[in-house]
C-alpha positions as CSV (number, residue, x, y, z in Angstrom):
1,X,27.5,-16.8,14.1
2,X,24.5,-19.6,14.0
3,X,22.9,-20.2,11.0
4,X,19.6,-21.5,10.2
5,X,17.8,-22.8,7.0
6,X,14.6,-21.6,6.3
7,X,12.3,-23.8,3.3
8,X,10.5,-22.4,0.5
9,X,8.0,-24.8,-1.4
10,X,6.2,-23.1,-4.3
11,X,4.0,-26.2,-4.1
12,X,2.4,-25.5,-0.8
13,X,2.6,-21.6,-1.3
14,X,2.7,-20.1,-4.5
15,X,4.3,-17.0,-3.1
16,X,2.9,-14.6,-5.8
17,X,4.8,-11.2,-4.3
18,X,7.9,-12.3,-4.5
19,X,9.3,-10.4,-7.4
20,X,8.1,-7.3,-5.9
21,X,9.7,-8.2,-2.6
22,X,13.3,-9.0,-4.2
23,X,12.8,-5.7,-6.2
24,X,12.4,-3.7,-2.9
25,X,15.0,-5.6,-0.9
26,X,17.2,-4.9,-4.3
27,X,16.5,-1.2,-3.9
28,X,17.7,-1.2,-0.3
29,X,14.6,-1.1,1.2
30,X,14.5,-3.1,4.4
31,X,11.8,-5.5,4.2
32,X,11.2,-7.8,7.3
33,X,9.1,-11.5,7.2
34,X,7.2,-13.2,9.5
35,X,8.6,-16.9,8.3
36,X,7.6,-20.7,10.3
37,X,10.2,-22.3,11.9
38,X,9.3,-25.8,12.4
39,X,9.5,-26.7,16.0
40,X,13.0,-25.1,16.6
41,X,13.3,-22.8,19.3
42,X,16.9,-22.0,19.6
43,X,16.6,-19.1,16.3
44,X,17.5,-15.8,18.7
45,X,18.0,-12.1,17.3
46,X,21.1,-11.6,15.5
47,X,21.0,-15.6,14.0
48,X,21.7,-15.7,10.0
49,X,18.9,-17.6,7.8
50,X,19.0,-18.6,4.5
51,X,16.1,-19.5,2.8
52,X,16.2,-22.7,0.4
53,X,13.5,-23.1,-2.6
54,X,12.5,-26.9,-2.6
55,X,10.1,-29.2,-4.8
56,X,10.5,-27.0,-7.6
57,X,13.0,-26.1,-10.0
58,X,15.0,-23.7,-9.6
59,X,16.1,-25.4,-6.3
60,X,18.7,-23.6,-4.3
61,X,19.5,-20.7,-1.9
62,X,18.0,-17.4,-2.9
63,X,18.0,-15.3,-0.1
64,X,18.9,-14.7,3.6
65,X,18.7,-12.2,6.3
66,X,18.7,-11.9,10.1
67,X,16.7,-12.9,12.8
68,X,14.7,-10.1,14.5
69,X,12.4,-12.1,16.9
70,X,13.0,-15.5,18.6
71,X,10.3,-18.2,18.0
72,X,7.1,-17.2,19.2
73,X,3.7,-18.9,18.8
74,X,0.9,-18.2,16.6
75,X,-2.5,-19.7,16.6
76,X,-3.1,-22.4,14.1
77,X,-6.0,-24.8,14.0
78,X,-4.8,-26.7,11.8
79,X,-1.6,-27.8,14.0
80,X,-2.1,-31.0,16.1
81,X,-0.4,-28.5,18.9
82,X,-3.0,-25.4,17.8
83,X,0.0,-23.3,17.4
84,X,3.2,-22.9,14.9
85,X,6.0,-21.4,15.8
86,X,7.1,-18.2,13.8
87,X,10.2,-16.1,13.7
88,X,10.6,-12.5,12.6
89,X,13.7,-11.6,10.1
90,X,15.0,-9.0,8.0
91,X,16.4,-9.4,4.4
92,X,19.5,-8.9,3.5
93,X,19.2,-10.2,0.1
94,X,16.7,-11.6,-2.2
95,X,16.3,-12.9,-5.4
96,X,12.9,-13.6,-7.6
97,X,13.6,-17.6,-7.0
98,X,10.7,-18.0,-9.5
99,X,13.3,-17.5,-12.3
100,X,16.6,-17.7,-10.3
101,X,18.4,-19.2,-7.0
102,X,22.2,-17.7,-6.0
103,X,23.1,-21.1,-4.8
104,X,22.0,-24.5,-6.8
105,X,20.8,-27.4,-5.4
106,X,23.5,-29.2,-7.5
107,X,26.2,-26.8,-6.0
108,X,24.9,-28.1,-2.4
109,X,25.3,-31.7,-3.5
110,X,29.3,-31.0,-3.3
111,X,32.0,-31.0,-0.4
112,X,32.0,-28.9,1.7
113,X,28.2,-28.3,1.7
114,X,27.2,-31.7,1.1
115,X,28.1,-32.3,5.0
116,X,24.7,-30.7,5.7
117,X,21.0,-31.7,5.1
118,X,19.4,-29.0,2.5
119,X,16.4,-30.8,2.1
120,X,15.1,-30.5,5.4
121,X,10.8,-31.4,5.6
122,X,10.5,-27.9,7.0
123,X,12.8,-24.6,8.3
124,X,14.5,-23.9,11.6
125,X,17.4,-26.6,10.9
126,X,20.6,-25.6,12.2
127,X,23.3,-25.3,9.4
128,X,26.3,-27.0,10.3
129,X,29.8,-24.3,10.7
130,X,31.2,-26.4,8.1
131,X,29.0,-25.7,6.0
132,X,28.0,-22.4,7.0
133,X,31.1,-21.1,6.4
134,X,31.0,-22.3,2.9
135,X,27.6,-21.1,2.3
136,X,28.6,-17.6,3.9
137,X,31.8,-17.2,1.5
138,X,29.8,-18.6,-2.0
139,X,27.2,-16.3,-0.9
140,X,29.4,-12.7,-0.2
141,X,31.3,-13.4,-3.2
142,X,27.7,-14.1,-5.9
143,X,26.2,-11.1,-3.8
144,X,28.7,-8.9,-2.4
145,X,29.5,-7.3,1.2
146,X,26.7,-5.4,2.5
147,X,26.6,-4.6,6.3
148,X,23.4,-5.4,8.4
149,X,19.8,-4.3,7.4
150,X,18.1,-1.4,9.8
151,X,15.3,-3.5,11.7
152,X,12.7,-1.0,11.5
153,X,9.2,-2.6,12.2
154,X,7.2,-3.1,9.0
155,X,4.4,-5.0,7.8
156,X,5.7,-8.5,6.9
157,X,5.9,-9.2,3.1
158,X,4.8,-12.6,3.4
159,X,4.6,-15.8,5.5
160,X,6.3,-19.0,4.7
């Protein structure tokens, strides 16, 4: 499976629903995002993203999910292009990563993680199958099995 690293700066966006978010993705609930991408457009349905708090501590890997809708533009004066490019996903799991992360920044700083970049200037980077394999076994055994979220259409909970 490809695997793709989504970034979370509570600098630039405070992100003030997240506990409520993580409580409903806790409860089962299947809650989809609308999250940028960067300039990548090779995310396609089915692709795993993580999603990596930066800038702040805690730093780490606090949730990830499944892509539901390749890049697609959105309209954006700001942008030099007038557009960013957005992805749709569902959650699979997510914690509050105002008080917590599931994987450390430190814990990325080791072999066999430390093959990949983690602090990328913005999300859509392709995690390498080195360390995506890692990442995938750290991660089922901190959160458990769970098969894939339903993909029902929802309103997004947020917009990173």
């Amino acid at each position: 499976m490809t695997a793709f690293l989504l970034i979370w700066s509570p600098k630039k966006w405070p992100w003030p629903e997240l506990p409520d978010v993580a409580r409903r993705v806790a409860a089962g609930e299947a809650i989809t995002d609308v999250w940028g991408c960067g300039t990548a457009r090779g995310l396609m349905p089915g692709d795993r993203v993580f999603v990596h708090r930066v800038s702040q501590e805690p730093k780490g890997v606090f949730a990830s999910g499944y892509v539901t809708r390749a890049p697609y533009e959105v309209p954006d004066a700001g942008s030099k292009r007038g557009y960013r490019l957005c992805i749709d996903f569902v959650y699979d799991w997510l914690v509050d990563a105002h008080e917590q992360v599931v994987v450390t920044r430190d814990e990325l700083r080791a072999h066999p993680f430390s093959v990949q970049t983690w602090d990328a200037q913005m999300s859509g980077t392709l995690i390498k199958p080195m360390a995506e394999g890692a990442l995938e076994k750290r991660w089922t055994e901190r959160t458990g099995r769970r098969s894939r979220p339903p993909t029902l259409p929802s309103a997004p909970a947020a917009s990173g």
